[in-house]
N, C-alpha and C positions, 0 to 999 in steps of 0.2 A: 258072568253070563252075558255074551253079548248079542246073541240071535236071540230072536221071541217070535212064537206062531202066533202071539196077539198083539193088535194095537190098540193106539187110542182110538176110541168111536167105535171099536165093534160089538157087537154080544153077542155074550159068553152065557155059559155056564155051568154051574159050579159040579164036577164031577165026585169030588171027596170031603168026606168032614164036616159037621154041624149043618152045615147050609147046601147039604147035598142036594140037587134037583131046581135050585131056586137059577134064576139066572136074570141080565141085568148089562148095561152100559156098561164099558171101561170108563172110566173117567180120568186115571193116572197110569202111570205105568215107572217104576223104577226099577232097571233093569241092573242095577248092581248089585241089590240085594233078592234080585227074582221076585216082586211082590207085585201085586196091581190092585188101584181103588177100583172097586165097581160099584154103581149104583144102586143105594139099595141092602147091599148086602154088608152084612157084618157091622154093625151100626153098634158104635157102644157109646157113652155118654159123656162127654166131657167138663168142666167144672169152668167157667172163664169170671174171673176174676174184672171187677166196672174197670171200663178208660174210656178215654174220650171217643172213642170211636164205638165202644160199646157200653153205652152208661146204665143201661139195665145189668147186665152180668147175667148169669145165673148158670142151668145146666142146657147144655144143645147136644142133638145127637150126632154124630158123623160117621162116613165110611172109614175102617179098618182096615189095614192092607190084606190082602189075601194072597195065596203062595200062587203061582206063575201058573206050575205043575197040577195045582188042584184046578185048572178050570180047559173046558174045550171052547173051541168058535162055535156059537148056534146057528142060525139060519133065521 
């Protein structure tokens, strides 16, 4: 997939699937596998293991890719 009607910095949103209606910042975009982080949405929870740069550890939320196809530019 090499063209995209989105990029980084616009918002979107979300026309299909769990998070229908919600909408939000692009933040990523990887267009080889058609997916894009948005702001906000699709947040799942991650587990990070202490290091030096993060010596607390514990669980932090983040954006989930979301499919290309499931979202429109908003206004």
């Amino acid at each position: 997939m090499s063209k995209c009607h989105i990029k980084k910095g616009d918002s979107v949103q979300v026309i299909a699937g769990k998070g229908k209606g919600k909408s939000g910042k692009v933040l990523e975009l990887d267009l080889r596998t058609g997916r894009a982080y948005v702001e906000g949405l699709k947040l799942v929870k991650k587990h990070l293991k202490k290091t030096q740069d993060n010596p607390q550890g514990g669980i932090v939320e983040k954006e989930a890719p979301i499919a290309i196809s499931n979202l429109k530019v908003s206004k």
